[in-house]
C-alpha positions as CSV (number, residue, x, y, z in Angstrom):
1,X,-23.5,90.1,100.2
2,X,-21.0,88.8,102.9
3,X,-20.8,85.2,104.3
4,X,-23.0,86.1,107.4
5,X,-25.7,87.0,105.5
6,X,-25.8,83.4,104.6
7,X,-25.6,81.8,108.4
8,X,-27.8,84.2,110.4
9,X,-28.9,83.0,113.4
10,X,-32.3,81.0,113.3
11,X,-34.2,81.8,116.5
12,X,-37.9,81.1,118.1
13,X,-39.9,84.5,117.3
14,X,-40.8,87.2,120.2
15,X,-44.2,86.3,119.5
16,X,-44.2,83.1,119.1
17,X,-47.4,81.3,118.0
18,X,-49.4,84.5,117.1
19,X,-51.8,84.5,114.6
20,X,-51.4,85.8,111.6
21,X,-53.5,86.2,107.7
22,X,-50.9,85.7,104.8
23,X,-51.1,87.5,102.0
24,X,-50.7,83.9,100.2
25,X,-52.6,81.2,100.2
26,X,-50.5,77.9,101.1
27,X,-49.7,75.8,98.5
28,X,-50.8,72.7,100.2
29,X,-54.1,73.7,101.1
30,X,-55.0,77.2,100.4
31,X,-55.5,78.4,103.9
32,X,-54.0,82.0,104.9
33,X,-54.5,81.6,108.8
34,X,-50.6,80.8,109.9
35,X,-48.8,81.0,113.0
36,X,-45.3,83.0,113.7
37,X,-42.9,79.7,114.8
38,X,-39.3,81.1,113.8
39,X,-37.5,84.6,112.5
40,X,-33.9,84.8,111.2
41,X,-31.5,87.8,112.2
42,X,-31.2,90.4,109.7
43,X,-34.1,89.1,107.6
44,X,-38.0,90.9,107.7
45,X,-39.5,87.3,106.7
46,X,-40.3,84.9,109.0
47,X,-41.0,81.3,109.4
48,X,-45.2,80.4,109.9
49,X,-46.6,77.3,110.1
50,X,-49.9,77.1,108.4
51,X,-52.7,76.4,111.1
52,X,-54.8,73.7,108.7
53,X,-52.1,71.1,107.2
54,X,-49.0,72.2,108.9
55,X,-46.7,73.7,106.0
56,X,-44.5,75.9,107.6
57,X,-43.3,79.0,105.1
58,X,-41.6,81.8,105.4
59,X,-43.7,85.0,105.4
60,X,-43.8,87.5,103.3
61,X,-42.2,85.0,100.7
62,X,-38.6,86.8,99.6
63,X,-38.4,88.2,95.8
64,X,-37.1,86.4,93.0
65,X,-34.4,89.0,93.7
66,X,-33.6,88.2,96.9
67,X,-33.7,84.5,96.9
68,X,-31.2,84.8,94.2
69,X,-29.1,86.8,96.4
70,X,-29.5,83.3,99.2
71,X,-27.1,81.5,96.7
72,X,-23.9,83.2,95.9
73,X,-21.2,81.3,93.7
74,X,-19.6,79.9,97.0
75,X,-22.7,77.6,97.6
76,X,-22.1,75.4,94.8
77,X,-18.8,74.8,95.5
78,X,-16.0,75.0,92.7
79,X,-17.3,72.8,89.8
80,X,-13.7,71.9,88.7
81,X,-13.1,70.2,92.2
82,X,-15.5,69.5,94.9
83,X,-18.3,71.0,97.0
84,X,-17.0,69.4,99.9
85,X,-13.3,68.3,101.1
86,X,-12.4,64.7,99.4
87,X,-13.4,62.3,102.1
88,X,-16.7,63.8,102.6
89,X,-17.4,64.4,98.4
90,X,-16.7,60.7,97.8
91,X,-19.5,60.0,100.5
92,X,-21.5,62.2,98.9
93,X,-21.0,60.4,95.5
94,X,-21.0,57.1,97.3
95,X,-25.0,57.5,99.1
96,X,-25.7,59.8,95.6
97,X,-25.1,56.4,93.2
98,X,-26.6,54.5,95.8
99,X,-30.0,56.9,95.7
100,X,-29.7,56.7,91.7
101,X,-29.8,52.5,91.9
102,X,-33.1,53.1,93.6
103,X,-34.8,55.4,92.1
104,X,-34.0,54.0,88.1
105,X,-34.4,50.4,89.3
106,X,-37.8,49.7,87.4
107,X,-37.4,51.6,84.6
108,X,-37.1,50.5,81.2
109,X,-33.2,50.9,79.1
110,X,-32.5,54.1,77.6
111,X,-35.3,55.7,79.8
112,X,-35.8,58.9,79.9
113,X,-35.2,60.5,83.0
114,X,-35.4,64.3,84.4
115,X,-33.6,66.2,87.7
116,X,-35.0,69.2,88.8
117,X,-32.7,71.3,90.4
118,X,-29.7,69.1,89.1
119,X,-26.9,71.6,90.7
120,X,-23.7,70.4,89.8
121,X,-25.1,67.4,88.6
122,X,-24.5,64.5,90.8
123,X,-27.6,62.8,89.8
124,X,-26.9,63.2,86.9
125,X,-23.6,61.7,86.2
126,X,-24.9,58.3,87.9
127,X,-28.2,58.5,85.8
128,X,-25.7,58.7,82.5
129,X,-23.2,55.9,83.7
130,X,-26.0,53.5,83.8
131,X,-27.1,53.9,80.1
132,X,-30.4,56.1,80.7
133,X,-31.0,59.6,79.2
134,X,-30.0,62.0,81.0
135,X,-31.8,65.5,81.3
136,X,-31.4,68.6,84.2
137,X,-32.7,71.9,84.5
138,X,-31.2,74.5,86.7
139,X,-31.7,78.2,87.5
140,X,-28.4,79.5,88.1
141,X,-26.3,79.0,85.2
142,X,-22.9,78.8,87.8
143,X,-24.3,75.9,89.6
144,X,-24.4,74.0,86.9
145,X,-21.1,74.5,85.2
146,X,-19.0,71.0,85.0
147,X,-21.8,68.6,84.5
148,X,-21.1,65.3,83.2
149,X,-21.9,66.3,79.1
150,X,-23.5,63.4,78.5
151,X,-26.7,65.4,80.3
152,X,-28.6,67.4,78.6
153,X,-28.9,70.7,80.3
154,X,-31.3,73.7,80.6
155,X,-31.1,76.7,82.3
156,X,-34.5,78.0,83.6
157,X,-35.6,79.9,86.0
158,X,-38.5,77.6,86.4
159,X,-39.2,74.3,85.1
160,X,-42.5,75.4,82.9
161,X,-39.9,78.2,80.7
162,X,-37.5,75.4,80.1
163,X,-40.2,74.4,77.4
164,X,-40.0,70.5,77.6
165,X,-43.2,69.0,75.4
166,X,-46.1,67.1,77.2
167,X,-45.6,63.5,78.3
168,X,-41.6,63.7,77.5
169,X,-39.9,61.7,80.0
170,X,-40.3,58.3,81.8
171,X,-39.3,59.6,85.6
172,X,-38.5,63.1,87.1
173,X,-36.2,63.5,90.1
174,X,-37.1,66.9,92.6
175,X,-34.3,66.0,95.1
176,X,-34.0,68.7,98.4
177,X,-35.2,71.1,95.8
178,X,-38.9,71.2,96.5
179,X,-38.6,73.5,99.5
180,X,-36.4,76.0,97.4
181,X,-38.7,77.1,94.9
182,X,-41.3,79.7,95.0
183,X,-43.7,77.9,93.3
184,X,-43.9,74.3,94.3
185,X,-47.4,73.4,93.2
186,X,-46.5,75.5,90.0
187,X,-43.9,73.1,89.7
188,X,-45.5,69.9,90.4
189,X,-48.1,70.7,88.0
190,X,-45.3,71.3,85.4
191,X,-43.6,68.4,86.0
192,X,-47.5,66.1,85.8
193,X,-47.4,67.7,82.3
194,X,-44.4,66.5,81.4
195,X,-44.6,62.9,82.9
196,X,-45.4,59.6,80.0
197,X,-49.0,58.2,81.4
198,X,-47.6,56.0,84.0
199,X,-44.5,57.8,84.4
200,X,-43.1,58.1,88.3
201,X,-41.8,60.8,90.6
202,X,-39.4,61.0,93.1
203,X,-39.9,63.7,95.3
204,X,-36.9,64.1,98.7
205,X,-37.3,67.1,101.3
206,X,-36.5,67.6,105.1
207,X,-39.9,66.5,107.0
208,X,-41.0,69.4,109.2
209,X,-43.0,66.6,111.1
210,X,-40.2,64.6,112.1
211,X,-38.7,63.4,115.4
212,X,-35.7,65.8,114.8
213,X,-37.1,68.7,113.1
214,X,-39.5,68.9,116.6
215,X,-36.6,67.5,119.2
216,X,-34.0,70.7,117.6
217,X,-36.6,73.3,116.9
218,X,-34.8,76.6,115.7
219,X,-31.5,74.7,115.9
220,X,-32.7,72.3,112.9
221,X,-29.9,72.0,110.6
222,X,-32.9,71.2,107.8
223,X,-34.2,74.3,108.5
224,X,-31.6,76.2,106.6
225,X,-32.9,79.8,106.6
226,X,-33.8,81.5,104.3
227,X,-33.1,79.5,101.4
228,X,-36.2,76.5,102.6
229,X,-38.6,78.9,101.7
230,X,-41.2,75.9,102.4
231,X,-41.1,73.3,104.5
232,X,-43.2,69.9,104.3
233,X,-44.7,67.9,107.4
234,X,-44.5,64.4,104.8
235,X,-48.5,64.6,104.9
236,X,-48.9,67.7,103.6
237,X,-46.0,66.6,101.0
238,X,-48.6,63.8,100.1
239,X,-51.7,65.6,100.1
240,X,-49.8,68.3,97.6
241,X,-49.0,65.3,95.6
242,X,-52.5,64.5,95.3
243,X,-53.8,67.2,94.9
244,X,-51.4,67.9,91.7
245,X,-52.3,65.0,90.0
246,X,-50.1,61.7,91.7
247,X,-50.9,58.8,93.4
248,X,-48.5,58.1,96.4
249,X,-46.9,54.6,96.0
250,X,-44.1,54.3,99.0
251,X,-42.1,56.8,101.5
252,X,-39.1,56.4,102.7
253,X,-37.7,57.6,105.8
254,X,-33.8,56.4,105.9
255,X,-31.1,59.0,104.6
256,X,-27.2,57.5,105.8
257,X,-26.5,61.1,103.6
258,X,-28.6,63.2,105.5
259,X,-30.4,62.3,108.8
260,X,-27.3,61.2,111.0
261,X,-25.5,64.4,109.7
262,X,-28.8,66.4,111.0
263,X,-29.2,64.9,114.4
264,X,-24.8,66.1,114.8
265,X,-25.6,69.6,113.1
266,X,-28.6,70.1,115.0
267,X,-27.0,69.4,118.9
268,X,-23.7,71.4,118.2
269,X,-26.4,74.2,117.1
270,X,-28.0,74.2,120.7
271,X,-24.6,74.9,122.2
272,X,-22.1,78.5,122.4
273,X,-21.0,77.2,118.8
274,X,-21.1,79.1,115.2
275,X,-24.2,77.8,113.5
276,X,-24.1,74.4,111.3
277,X,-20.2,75.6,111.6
278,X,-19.4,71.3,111.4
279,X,-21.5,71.9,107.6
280,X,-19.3,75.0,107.1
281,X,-16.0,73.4,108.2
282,X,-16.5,70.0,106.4
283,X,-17.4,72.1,102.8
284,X,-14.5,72.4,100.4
285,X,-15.2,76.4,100.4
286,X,-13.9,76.6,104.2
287,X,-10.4,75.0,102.6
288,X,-10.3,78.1,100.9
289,X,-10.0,80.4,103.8
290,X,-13.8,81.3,103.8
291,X,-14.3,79.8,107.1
292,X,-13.0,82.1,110.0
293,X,-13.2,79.8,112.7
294,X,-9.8,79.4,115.7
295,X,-8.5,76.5,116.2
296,X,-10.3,75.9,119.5
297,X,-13.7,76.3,117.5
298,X,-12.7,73.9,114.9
299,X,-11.5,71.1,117.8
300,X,-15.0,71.3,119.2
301,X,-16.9,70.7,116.1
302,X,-15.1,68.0,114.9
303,X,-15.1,66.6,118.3
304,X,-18.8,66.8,118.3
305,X,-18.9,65.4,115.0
306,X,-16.8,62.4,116.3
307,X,-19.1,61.4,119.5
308,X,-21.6,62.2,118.2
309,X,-21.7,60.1,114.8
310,X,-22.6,56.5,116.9
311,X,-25.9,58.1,118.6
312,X,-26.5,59.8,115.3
313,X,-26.8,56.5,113.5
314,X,-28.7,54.5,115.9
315,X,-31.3,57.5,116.2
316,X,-31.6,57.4,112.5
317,X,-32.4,54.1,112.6
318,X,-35.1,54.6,115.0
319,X,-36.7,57.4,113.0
320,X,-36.8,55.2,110.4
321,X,-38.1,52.4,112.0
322,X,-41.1,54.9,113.6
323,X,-41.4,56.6,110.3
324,X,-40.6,60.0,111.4
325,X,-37.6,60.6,109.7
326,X,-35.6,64.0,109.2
327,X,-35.8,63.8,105.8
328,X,-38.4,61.4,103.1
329,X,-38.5,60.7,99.8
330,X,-41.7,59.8,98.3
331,X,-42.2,57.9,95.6
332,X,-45.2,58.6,93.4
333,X,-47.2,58.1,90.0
334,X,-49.1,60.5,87.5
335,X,-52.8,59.4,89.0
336,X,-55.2,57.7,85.6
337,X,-57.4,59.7,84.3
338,X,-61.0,59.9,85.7
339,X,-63.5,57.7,83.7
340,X,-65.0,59.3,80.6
341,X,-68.7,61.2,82.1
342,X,-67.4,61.0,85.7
């Protein structure tokens, strides 16, 4: 596949807000009836929004094949280095320990604690360095080359074949992974399975209801076409959770990693510029010499990315504030069982 394959264009469809029947039911909640919001160039799927909770999806949902083919070895970045250029991976690392301090900070020494999706293993390495027990599972056996070995790592192409036992760990971690996978309720279920009783999940993806995703339409960084096959209004991420078995217990709506970096990625989209090209610039791969850009095109994103980083944080406080943030994490809990007879 070439590099373009991987930054088509995302634009509003020709027939835009046409009704449709999918030949899948929604995850959230089952419905088929779905409206056309958004295509990509080059790709027969396209992006619906699911006319009873919101979900937005892309239809027909790509192959396993094919959503392989979304993530070539370039993605992940080179594991002996950095995904991004050095200024921009220590932030990364930086808001990453940060997100670690608050997701681990009730649980118990030596807990046992699970990422989905772990990558490269950022989450993981922090998890480790603070004396918990560290566990990932992965799909592509690349990405995760160069995790910290104190993890304990399985390669899966979903989470119910990695074949942990029932009621294994403490806390499990889905972080921006959710809207990747084929099978998200599949996987929720898996991962209430797996939970202690009173064991916690942390749960992050963009929110397709936000004040950004609705202000940048098909110019939404979070978008990222095609490799979001789903996309989560935070309600519909909520009534998912109930519906697989958790009780909600907070949302949060502030990101310093992602949501200013959205609002930047989202304008320079909406002008004559290469699309997320600031993403593409700032990501170790583009020191390389994958990124093709002139030297005029690279003045004008990082000029953007300059002015634009002030109103970026001040709008990401306001989301926040209104609870409509460009990206949530929710925090929830296996639900008790119902009383015996009920």
């Amino acid at each position: 596949m070439t590099k373009a394959y991987y930054e088509r264009a995302v634009r509003q469809a020709d027939d835009f807000g046409r009704r449709v029947v999918a030949h899948e039911p929604c995850p959230v909640c089952d419905a088929r009836d779905v409206r056309i919001a958004y295509e990509v160039e080059g790709l027969a799927s396209r992006l619906v929004t699911c006319e009873t909770c919101g979900t937005g999806r892309l239809f027909p949902l790509p192959s396993e094949a094919e959503i392989e083919a979304f993530y070539p070895e370039a993605y992940y970045g080179d594991p002996s280095t950095a995904k991004f250029l050095l200024p921009i991976e220590w932030l990364v690392r930086l808001i990453g320990g940060r997100h670690v301090r608050f997701f681990l900070r009730e649980l118990a020494p030596a807990a046992r604690v699970l990422d989905v999706g772990c990558g490269r293993g950022v989450l993981l390495r922090e998890i480790a360095e603070r004396g918990f027990e560290a566990h990932g599972v992965e799909a592509n056996a690349a990405a995760a080359r160069g995790t910290d070995p104190r993890a304990e790592v399985r390669i899966a192409p979903h989470l119910a074949d990695a074949g942990y036992p029932a009621a294994f760990f403490d806390e499990v971690v889905i972080w921006h992974v959710l809207e990747h996978l084929r099978d998200p309720r599949e996987t929720l279920e898996e991962v209430r399975r797996i939970l202690r009783p009173g064991g916690r999940l942390v749960v992050a993806v963009p929110n397709f209801s936000s004040a950004q995703a609705r202000w940048a339409g098909p110019a939404w960084f979070h978008l990222d076409l095609p490799r979001h096959l789903f996309h989560f209004p935070v309600a519909a991420l909520v009534q998912l959770l109930e519906r697989t078995g958790f009780t909600t217990e907070s949302e949060h709506h502030f990101s310093l990693r992602q949501n200013p970096f959205g609002w930047i990625q989202s304008a320079l989209n909406m002008r004559s510029l290469p699309r997320n090209g600031l993403y593409t610039l700032l990501h170790d791969r583009a020191a390389g010499g994958a990124a093709t850009f002139d030297l005029m095109t690279r003045l004008k994103l990082l000029a953007g990315g300059a002015v634009g980083l002030a109103p970026a944080l001040a709008l990401t406080l306001l989301e926040a504030w209104f609870r409509t943030g460009a990206t949530v994490h929710v925090v929830a809990c296996v639900a008790p069982a119902p009383p015996a007879g009920a």
